[in-house]
PyMOL commands that place a pseudoatom at each C-alpha (Angstrom):
pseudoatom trace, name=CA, resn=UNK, resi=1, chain=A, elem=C, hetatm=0, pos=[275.433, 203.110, 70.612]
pseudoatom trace, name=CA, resn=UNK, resi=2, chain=A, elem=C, hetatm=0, pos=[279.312, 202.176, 71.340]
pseudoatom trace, name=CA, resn=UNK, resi=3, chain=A, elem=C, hetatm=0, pos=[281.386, 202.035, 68.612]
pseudoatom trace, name=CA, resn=UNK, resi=4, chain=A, elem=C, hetatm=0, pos=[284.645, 200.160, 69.449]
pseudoatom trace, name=CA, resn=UNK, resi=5, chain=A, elem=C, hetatm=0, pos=[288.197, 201.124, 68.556]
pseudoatom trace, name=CA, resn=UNK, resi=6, chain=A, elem=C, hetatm=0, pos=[290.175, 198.545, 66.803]
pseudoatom trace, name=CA, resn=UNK, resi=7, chain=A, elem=C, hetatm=0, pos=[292.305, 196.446, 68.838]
pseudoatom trace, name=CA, resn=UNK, resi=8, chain=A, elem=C, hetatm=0, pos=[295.994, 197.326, 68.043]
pseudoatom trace, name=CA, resn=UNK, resi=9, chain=A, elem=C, hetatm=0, pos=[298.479, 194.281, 68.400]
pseudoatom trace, name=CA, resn=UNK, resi=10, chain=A, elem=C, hetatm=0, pos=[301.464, 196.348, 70.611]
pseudoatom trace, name=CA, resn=UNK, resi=11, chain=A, elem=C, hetatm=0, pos=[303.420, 192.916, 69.831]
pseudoatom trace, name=CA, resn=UNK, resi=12, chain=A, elem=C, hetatm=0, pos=[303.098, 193.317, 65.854]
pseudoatom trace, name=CA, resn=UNK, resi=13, chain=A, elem=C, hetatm=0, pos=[304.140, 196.984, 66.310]
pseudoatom trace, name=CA, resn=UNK, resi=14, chain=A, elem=C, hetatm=0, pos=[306.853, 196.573, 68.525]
pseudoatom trace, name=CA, resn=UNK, resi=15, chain=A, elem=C, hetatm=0, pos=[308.582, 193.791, 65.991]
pseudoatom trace, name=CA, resn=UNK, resi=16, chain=A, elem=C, hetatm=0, pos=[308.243, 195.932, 63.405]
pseudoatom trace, name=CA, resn=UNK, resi=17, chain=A, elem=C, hetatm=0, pos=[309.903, 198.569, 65.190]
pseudoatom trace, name=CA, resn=UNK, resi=18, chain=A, elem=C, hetatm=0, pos=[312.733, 196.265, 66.257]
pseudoatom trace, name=CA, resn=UNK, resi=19, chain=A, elem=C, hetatm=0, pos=[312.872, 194.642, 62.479]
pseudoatom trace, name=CA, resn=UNK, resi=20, chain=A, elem=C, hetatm=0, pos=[312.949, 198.245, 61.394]
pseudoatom trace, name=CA, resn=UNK, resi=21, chain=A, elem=C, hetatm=0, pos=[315.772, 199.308, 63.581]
pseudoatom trace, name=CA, resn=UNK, resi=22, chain=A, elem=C, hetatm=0, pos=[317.852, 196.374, 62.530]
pseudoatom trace, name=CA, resn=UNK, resi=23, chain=A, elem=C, hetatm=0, pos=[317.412, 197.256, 58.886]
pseudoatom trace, name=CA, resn=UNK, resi=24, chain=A, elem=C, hetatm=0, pos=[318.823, 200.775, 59.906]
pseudoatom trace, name=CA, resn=UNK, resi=25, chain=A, elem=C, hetatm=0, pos=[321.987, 199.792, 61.164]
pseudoatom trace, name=CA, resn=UNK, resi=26, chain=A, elem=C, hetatm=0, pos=[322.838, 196.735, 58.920]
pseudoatom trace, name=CA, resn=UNK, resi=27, chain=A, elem=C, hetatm=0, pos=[321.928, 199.279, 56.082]
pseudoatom trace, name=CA, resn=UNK, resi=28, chain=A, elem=C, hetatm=0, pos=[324.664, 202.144, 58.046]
pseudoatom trace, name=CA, resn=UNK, resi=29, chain=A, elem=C, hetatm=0, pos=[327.231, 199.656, 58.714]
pseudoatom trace, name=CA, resn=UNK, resi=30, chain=A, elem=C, hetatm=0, pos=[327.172, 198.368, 55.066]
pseudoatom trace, name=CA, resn=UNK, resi=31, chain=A, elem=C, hetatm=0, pos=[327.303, 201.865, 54.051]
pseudoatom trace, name=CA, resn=UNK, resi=32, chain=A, elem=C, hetatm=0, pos=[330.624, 202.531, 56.585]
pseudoatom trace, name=CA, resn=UNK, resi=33, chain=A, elem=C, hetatm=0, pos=[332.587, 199.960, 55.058]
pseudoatom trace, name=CA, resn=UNK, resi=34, chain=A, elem=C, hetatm=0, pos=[331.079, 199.663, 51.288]
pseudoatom trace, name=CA, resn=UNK, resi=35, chain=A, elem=C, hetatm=0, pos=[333.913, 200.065, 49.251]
pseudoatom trace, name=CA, resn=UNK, resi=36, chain=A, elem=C, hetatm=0, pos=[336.441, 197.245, 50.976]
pseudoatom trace, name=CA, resn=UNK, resi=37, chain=A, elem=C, hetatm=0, pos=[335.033, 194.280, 49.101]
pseudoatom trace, name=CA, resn=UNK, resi=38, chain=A, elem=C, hetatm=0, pos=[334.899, 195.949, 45.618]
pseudoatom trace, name=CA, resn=UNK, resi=39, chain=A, elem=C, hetatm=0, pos=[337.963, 198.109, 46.122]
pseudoatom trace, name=CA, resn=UNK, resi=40, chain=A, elem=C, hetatm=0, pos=[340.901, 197.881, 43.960]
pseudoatom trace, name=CA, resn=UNK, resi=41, chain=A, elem=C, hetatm=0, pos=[343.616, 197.037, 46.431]
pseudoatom trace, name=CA, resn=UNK, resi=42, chain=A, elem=C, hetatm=0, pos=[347.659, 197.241, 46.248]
pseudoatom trace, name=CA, resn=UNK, resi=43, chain=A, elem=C, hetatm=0, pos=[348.134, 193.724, 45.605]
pseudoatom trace, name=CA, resn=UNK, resi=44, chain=A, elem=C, hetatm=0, pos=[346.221, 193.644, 43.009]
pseudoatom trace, name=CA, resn=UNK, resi=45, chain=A, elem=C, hetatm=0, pos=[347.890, 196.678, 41.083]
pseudoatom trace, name=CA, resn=UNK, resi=46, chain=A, elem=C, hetatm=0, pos=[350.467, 199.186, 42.265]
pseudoatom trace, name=CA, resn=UNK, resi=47, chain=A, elem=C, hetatm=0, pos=[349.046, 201.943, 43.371]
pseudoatom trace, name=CA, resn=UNK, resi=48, chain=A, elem=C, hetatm=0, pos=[350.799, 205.440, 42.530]
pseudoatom trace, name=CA, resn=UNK, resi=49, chain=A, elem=C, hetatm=0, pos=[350.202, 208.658, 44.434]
pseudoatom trace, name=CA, resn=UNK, resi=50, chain=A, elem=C, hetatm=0, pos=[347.459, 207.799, 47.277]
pseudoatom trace, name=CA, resn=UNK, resi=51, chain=A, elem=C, hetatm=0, pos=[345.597, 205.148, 48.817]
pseudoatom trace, name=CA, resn=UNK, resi=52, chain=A, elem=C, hetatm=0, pos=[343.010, 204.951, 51.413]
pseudoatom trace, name=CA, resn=UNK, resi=53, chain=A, elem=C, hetatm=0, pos=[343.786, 202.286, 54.701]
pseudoatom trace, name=CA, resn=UNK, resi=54, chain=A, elem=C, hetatm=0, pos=[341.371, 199.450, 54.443]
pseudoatom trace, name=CA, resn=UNK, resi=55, chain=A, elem=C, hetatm=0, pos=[340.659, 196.382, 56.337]
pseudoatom trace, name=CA, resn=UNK, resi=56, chain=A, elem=C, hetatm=0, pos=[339.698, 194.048, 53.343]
pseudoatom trace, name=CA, resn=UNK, resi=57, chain=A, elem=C, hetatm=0, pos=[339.036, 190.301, 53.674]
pseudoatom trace, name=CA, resn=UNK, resi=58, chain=A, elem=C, hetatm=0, pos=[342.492, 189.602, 52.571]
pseudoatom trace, name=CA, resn=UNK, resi=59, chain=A, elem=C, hetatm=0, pos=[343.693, 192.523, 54.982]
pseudoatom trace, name=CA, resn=UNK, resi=60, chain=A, elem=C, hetatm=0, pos=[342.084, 190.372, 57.839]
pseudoatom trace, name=CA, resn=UNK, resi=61, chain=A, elem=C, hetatm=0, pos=[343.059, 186.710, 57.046]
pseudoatom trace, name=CA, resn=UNK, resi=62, chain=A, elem=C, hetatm=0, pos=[346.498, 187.710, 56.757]
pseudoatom trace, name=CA, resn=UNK, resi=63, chain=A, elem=C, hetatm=0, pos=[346.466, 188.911, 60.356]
pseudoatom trace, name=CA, resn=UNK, resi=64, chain=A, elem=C, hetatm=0, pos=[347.622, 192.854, 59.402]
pseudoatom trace, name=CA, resn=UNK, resi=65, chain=A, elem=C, hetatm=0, pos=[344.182, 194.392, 60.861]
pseudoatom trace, name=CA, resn=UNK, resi=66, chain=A, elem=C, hetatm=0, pos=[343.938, 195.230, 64.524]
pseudoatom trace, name=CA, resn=UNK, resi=67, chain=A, elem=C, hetatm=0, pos=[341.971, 196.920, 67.238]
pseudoatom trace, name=CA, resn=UNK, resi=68, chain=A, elem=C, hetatm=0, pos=[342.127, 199.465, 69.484]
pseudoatom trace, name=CA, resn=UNK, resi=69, chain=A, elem=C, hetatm=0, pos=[340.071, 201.294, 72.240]
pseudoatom trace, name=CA, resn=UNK, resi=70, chain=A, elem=C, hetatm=0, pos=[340.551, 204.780, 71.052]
pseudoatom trace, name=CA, resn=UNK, resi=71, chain=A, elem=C, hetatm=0, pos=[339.985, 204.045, 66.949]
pseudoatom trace, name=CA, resn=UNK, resi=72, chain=A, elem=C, hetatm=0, pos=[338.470, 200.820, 66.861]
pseudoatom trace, name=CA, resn=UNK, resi=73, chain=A, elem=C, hetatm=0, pos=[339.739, 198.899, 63.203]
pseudoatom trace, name=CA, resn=UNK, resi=74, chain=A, elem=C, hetatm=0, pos=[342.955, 199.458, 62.289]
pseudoatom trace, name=CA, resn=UNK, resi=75, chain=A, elem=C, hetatm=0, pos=[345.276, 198.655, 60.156]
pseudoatom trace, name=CA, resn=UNK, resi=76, chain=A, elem=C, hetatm=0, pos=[349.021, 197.225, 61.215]
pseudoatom trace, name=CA, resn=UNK, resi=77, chain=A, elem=C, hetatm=0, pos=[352.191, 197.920, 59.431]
pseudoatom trace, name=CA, resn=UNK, resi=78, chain=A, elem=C, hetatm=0, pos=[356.517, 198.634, 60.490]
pseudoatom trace, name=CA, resn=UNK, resi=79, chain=A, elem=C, hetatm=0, pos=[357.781, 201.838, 61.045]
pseudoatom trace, name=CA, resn=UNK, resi=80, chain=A, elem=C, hetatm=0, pos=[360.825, 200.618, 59.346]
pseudoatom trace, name=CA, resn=UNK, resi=81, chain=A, elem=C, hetatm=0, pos=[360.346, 197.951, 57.417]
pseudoatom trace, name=CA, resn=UNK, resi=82, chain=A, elem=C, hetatm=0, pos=[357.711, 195.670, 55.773]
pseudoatom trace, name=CA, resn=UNK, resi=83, chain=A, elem=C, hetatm=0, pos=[356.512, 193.269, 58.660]
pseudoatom trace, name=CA, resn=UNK, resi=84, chain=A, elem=C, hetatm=0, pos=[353.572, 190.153, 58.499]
pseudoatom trace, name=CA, resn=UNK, resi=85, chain=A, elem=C, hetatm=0, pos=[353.912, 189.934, 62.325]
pseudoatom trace, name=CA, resn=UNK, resi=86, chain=A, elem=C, hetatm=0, pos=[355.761, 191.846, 64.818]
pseudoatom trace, name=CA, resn=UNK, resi=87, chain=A, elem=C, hetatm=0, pos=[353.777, 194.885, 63.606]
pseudoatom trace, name=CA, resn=UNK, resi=88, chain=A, elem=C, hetatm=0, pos=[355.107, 198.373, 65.494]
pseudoatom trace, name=CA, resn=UNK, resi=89, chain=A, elem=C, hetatm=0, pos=[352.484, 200.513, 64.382]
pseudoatom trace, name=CA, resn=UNK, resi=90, chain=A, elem=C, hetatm=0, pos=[348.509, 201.147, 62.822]
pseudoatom trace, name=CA, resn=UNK, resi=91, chain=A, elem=C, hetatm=0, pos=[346.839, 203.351, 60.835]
pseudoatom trace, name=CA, resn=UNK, resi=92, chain=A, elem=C, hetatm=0, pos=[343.248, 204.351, 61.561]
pseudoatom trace, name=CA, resn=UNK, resi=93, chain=A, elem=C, hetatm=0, pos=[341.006, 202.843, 58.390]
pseudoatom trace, name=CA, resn=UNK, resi=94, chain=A, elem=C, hetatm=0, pos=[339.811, 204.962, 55.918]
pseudoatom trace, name=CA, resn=UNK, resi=95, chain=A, elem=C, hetatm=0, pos=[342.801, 207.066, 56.321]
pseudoatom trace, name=CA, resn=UNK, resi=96, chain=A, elem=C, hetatm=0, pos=[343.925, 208.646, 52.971]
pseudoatom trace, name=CA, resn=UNK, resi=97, chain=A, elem=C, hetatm=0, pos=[347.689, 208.524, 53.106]
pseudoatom trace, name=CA, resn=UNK, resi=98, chain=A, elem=C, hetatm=0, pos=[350.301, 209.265, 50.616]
pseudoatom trace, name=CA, resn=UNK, resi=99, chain=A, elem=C, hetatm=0, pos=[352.549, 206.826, 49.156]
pseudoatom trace, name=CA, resn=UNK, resi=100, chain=A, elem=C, hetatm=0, pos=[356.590, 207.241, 49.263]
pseudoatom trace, name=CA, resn=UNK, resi=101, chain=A, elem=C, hetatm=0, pos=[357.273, 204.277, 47.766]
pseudoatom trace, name=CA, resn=UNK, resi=102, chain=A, elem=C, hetatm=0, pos=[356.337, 200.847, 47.125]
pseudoatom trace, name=CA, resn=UNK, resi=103, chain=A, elem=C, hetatm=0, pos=[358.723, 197.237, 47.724]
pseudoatom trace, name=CA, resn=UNK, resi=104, chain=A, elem=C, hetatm=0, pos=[357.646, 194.070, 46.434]
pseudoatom trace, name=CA, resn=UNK, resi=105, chain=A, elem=C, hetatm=0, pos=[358.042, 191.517, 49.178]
pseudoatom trace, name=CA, resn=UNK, resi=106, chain=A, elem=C, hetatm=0, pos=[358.500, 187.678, 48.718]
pseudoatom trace, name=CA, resn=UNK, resi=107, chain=A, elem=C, hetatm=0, pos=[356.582, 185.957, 51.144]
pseudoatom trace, name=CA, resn=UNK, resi=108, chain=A, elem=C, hetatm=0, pos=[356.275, 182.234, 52.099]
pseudoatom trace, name=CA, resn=UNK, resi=109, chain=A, elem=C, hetatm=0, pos=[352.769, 180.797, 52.876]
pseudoatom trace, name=CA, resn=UNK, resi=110, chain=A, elem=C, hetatm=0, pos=[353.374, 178.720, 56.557]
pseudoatom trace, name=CA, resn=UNK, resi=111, chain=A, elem=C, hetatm=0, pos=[350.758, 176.324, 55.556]
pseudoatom trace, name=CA, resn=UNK, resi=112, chain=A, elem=C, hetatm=0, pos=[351.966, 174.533, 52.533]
pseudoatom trace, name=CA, resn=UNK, resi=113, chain=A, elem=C, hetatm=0, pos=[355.368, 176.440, 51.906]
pseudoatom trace, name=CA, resn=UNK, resi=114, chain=A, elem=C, hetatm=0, pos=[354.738, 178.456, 49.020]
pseudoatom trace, name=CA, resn=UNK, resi=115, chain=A, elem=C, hetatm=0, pos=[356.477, 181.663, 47.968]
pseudoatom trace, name=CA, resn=UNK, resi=116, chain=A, elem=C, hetatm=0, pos=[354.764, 184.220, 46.640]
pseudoatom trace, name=CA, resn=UNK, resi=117, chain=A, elem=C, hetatm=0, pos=[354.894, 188.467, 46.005]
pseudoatom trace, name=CA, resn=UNK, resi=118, chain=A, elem=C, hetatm=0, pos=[352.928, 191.330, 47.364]
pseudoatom trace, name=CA, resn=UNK, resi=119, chain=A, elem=C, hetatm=0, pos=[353.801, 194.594, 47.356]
pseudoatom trace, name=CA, resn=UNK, resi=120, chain=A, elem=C, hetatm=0, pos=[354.231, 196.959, 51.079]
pseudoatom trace, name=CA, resn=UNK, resi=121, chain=A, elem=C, hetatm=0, pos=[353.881, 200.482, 50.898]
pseudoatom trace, name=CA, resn=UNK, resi=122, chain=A, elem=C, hetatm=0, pos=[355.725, 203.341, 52.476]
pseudoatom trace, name=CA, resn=UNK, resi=123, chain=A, elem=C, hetatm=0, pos=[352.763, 205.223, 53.567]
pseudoatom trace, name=CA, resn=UNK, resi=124, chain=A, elem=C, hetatm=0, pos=[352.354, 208.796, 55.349]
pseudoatom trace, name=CA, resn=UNK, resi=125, chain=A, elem=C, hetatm=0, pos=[349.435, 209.759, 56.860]
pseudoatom trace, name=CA, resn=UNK, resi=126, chain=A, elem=C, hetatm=0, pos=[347.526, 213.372, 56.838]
pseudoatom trace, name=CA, resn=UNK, resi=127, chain=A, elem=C, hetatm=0, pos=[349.496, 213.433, 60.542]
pseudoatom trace, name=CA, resn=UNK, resi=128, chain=A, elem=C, hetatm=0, pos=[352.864, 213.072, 59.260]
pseudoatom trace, name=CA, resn=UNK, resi=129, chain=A, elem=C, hetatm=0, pos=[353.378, 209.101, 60.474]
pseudoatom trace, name=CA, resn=UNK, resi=130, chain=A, elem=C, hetatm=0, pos=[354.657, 206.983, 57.986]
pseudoatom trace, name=CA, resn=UNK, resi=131, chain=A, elem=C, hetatm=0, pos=[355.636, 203.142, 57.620]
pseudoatom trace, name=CA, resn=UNK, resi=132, chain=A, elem=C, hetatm=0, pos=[354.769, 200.213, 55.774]
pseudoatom trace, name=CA, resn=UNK, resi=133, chain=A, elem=C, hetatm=0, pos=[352.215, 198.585, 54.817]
pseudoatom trace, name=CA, resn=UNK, resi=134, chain=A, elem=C, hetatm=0, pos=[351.089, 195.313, 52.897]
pseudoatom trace, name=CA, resn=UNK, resi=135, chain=A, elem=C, hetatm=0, pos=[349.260, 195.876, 49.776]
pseudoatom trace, name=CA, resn=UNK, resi=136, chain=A, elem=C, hetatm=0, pos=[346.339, 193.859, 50.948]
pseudoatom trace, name=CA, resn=UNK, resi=137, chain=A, elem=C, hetatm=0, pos=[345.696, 196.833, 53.623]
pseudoatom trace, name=CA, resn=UNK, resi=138, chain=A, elem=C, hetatm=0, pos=[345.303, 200.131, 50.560]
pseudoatom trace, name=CA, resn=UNK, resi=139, chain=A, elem=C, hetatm=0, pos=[342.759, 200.788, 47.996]
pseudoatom trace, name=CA, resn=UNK, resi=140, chain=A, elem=C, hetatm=0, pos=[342.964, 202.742, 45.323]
pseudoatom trace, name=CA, resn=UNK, resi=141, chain=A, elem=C, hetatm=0, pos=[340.898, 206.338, 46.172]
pseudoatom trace, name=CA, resn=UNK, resi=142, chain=A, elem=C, hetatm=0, pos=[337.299, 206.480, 44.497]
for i in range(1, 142): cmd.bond("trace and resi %d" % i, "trace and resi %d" % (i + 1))
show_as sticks, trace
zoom trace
């Protein structure tokens, strides 16, 4: 008497593997960057003695986040001055940095003409770089 061995479905398993895999690095990359959406940032409060570099959704549509091959996201900013385009240097994100001082800046939206305030930083980083950078760009540490 043969007893047989049950069939296994290799197509089942190997979705679930994928589908499992997936879940792993959505869950890691939410876990990388968890604190940007809920983060209290410079523009909405001024921030006092640190902040931590942060590509937030206002960060981004405001053009001030960048790329680069050697640190991937980072975040733009002037060496000398508070810039919105033109930038002349980045900070890594998730660098803690300490602030030196903080400018409100009076900005005017190209779309419609509007004037409005935001606050840049003068940042230094653990490295000893400093510059500016727009308020939309820090969070407050956790």
């Amino acid at each position: 008497m043969y007893t047989t061995r049950p069939r296994i479905d290799w197509e089942k398993q190997l979705i679930r593997i994928v589908l499992g895999w997936v879940m792993l690095v959505l869950t890691a990359c939410s876990l990388l960057n968890r604190d940007a959406s809920a983060a209290t940032l410079g523009h909405d409060t001024q921030l006092e003695i640190e902040a931590i570099t942060t590509c937030s959704q206002s960060c981004r549509e405001r053009g001030q986040c960048g790329t680069t091959a050697e640190q991937g996201t980072v975040v733009l900013g002037g060496v000398f001055q508070p810039l919105t385009n033109s930038h002349d240097m980045f900070f890594p994100i998730d660098t803690r940095v300490s602030i030196n001082g903080v400018t409100p800046y009076v900005l005017r939206q190209v779309s419609d003409g509007q004037q409005f305030s935001i606050n840049f930083y003068n940042v230094i980083a653990p490295d000893g770089k400093s510059g500016w950078v727009a308020g939309w760009c820090l969070a407050a540490p956790q």
